[in-house]
C-alpha positions as CSV (number, residue, x, y, z in Angstrom):
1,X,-8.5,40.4,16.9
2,X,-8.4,39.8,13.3
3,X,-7.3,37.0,11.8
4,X,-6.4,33.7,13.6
5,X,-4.1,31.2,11.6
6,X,-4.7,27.8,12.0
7,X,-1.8,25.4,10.2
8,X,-3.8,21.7,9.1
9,X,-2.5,18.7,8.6
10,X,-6.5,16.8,8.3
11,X,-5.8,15.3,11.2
12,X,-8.4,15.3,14.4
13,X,-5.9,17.4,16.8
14,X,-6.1,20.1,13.6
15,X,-10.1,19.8,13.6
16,X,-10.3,20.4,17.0
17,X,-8.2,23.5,16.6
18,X,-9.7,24.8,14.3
19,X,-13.2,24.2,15.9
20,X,-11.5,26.2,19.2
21,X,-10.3,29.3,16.3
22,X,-13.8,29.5,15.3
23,X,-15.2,29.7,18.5
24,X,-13.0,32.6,19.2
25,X,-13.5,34.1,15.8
26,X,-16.9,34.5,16.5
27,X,-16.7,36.0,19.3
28,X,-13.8,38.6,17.5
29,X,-15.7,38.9,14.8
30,X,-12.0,37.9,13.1
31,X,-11.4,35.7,9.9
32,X,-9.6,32.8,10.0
33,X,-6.3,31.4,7.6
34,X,-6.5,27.7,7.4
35,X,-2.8,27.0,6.0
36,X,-2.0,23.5,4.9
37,X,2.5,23.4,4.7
38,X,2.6,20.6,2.1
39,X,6.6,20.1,2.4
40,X,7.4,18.8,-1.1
41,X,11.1,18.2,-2.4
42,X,12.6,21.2,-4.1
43,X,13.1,18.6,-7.0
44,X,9.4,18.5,-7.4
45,X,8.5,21.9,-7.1
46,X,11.8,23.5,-9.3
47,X,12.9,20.9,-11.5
48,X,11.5,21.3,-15.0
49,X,10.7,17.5,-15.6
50,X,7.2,16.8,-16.5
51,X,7.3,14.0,-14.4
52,X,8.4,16.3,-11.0
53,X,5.7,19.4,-12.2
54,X,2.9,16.8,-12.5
55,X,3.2,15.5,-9.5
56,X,4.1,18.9,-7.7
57,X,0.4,19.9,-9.5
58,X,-1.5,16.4,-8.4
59,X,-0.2,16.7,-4.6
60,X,-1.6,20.6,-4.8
61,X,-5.0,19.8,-6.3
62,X,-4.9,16.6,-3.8
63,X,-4.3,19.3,-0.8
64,X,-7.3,21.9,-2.2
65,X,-10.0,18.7,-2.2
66,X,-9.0,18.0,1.4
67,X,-9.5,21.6,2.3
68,X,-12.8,22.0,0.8
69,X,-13.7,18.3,2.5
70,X,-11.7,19.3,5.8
71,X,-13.5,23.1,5.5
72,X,-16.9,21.9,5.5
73,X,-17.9,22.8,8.8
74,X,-21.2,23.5,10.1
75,X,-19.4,25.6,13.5
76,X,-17.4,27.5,10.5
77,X,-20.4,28.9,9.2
78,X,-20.8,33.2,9.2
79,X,-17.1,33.0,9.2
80,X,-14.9,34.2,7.0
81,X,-12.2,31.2,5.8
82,X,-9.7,31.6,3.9
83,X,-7.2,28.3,2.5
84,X,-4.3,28.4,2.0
85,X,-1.2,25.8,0.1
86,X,2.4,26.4,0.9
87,X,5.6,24.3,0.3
88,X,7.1,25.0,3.3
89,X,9.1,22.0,4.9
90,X,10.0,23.9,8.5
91,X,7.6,24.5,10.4
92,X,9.7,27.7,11.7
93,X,8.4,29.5,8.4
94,X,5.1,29.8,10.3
95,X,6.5,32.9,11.6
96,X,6.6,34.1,7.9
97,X,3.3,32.9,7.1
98,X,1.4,34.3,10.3
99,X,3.3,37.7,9.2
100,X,2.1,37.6,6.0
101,X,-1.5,37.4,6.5
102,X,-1.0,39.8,9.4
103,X,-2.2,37.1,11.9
104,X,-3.1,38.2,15.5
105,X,-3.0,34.2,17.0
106,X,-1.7,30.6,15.6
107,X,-4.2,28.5,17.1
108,X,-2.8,24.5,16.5
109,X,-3.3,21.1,17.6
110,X,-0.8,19.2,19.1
111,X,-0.5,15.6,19.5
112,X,1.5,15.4,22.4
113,X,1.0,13.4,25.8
114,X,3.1,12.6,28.4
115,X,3.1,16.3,30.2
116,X,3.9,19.6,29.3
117,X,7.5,19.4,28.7
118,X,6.5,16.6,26.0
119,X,3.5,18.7,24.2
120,X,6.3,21.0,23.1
121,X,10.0,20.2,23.3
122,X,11.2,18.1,20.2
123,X,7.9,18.2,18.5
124,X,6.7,20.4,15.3
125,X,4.3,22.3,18.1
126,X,7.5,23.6,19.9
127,X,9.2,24.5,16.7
128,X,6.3,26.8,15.9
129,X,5.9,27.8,19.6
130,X,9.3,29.3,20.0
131,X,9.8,31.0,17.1
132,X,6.7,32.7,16.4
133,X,6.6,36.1,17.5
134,X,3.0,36.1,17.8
135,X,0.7,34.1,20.4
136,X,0.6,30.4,19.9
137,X,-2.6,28.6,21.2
138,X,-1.9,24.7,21.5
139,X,-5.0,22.7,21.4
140,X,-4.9,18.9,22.4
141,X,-8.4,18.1,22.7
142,X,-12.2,18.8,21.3
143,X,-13.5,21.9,22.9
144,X,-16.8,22.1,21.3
145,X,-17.6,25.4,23.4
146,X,-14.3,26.9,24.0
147,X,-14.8,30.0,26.6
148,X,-11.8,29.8,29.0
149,X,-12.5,32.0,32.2
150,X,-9.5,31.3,34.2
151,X,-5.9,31.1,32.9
152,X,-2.9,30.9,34.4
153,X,0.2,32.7,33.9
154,X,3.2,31.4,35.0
155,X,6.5,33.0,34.9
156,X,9.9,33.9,36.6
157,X,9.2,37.1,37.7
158,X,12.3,38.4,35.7
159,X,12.9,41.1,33.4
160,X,12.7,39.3,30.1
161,X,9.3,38.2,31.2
162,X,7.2,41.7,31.3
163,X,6.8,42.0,27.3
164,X,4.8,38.3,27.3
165,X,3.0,39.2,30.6
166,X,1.8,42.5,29.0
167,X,0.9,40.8,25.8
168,X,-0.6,38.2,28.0
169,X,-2.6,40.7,30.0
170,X,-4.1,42.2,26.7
171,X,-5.3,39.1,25.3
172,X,-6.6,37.6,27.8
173,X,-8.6,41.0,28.6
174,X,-9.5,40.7,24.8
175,X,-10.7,37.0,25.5
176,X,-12.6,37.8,28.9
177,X,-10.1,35.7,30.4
178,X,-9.6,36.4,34.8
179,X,-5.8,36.2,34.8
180,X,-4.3,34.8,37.7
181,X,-0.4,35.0,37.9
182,X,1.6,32.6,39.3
183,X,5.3,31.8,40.7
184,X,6.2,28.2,41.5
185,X,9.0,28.3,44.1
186,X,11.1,25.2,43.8
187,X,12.1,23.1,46.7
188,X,16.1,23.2,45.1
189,X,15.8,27.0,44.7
190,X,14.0,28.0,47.6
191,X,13.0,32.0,48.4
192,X,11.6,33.1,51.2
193,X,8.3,34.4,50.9
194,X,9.6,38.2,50.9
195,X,12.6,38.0,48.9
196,X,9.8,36.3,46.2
197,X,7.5,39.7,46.8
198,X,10.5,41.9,46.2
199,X,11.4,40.8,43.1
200,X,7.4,40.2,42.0
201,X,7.0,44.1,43.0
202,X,10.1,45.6,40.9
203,X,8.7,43.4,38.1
204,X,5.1,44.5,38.2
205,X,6.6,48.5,38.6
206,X,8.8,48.0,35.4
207,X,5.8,46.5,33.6
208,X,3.8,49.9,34.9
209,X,1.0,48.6,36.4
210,X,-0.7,50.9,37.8
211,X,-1.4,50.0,41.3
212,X,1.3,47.3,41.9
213,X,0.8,46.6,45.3
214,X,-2.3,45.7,45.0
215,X,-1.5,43.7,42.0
216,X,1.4,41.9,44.0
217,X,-1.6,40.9,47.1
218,X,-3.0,39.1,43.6
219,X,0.9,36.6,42.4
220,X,-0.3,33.4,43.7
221,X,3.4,31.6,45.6
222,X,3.4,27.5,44.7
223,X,5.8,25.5,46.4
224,X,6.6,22.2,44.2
225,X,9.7,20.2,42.9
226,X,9.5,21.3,39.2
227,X,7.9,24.7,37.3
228,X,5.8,21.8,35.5
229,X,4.3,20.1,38.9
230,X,3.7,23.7,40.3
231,X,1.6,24.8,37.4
232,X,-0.1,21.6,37.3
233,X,-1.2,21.2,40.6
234,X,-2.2,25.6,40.7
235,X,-4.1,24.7,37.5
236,X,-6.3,21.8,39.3
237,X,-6.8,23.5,42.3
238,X,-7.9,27.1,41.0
239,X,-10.3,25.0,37.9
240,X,-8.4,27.0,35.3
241,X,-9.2,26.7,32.0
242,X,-5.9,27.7,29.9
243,X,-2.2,27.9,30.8
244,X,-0.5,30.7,29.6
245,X,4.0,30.5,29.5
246,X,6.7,33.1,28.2
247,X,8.9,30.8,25.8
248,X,12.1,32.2,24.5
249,X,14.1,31.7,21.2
250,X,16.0,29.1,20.8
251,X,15.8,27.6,23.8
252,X,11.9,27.3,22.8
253,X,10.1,26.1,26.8
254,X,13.0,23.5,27.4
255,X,14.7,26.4,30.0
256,X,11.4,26.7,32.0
257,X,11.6,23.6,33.5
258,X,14.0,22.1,36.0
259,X,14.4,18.7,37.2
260,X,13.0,15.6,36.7
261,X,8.9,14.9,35.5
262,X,7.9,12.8,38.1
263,X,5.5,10.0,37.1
264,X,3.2,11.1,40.1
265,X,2.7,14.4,38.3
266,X,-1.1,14.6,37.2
267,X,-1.3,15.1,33.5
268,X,-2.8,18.5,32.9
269,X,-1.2,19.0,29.4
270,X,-4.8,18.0,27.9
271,X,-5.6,21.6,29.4
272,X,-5.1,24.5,26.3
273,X,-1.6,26.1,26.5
274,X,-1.3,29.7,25.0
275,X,2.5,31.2,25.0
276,X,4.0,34.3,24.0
277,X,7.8,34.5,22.5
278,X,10.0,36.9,25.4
């Protein structure tokens, strides 16, 4: 891993990403892009006014004394940072940015609460989330010492989920990160427990792992009424650390969930959330 891109809006949840990116940049030995998207009018960027230019010129000097403020970190220090001012207004141009810098992960905060579904879906997090073709890590809270052991991976089993389990795979070996995979099977959808193993096995043969079977032995089976109460209650019995999710397109993470969020769902959104774009 070498360079982590971290988008910053001065705000605590964008601190404590950034505190989790240099953790992991440490650890990489990777650089990190601190990117601040200002989102000014085209009027006051392009228009020739005085007026429009001066201010496009104040609210960019005003951005680079926050950054040097905002930057001044003493868990940033040995680490190579890098700042960075752009006038983009949607936050889909992330992609762009990460791309441009040739970033490996987007590590952002996100000031979402009510569950998983609502971290992501609506929000600027799931904008970036399902459009970036490169691994988003969504930070809600202050890890001071982040060093995940345990993650999660949940997923269908389907075709369109082998390139994010592979990519998965490889960064969480990167990470030193056990991987344990999971299927929830839903009470409205139920499979037995062999027709589940059938289609887990095909999956891990056309992902070519190399001893499948024994991988298979390994897919934990979670019976639950929703995706999201079957990765929460996994994640709180096997202590994991991270949750990892394939998101796709469009559709960003609103297709991985079915049925209702029951309010007796424990909250383990405050747990990091990494996903990877089918």
């Amino acid at each position: 891993m070498k360079k982590i891109l971290v988008p910053v809006d001065f705000s605590n949840h964008s601190e404590y990403a950034l505190e989790v990116a240099a953790n992991i940049a440490k650890k990489q030995n990777a650089e990190i892009v601190a990117l601040h998207m200002m989102g000014l009018s085209d009027a006051v960027v392009t228009r020739d006014e005085s007026k429009e230019v001066f201010e496009a010129m104040y609210y960019m000097k005003l951005a680079e004394k926050r950054f040097a403020e905002f930057l001044d970190k003493d868990y940033l220090e040995g680490i190579k940072v890098t700042d960075a001012v752009h006038n983009y207004k949607i936050f889909s141009e992330l992609n762009d940015v990460a791309r441009e810098f040739e970033a490996d992960l987007i590590v952002m905060g996100s000031h979402g609460s009510s569950g998983l579904k609502e971290v992501f879906v609506g929000s600027n997090t799931e904008k970036v989330v399902r459009t970036s073709d490169i691994p988003v890590l969504v930070i809600k809270h202050r890890h001071e010492n982040f060093n995940p052991e345990i993650g999660v991976f949940a997923c269908d089993f389907l075709e369109n989920s082998i390139g994010p389990y592979k990519r998965a795979q490889k960064l969480f070996d990167t990470l030193g990160i056990n991987m344990q995979m999971l299927y929830v099977n839903l009470a409205g959808d139920f499979r037995s427990t062999r027709e589940i193993e059938k289609r887990i096995l095909s999956f891990l043969k056309d992902a070519g792992e190399p001893n499948p079977l024994e991988t298979l032995n390994k897919v934990i089976q979670y019976n639950e009424y929703s995706v999201e109460a079957g990765i929460f209650g996994y994640s709180q019995v096997s202590n994991a650390d991270i949750i990892a999710l394939p998101t796709q397109g469009r559709q960003g993470l609103a297709h991985f969930f079915s049925g209702s969020i029951g309010e007796d769902v424990v909250n383990h959104s405050d747990l990091p959330v990494m996903t990877f774009k089918v």
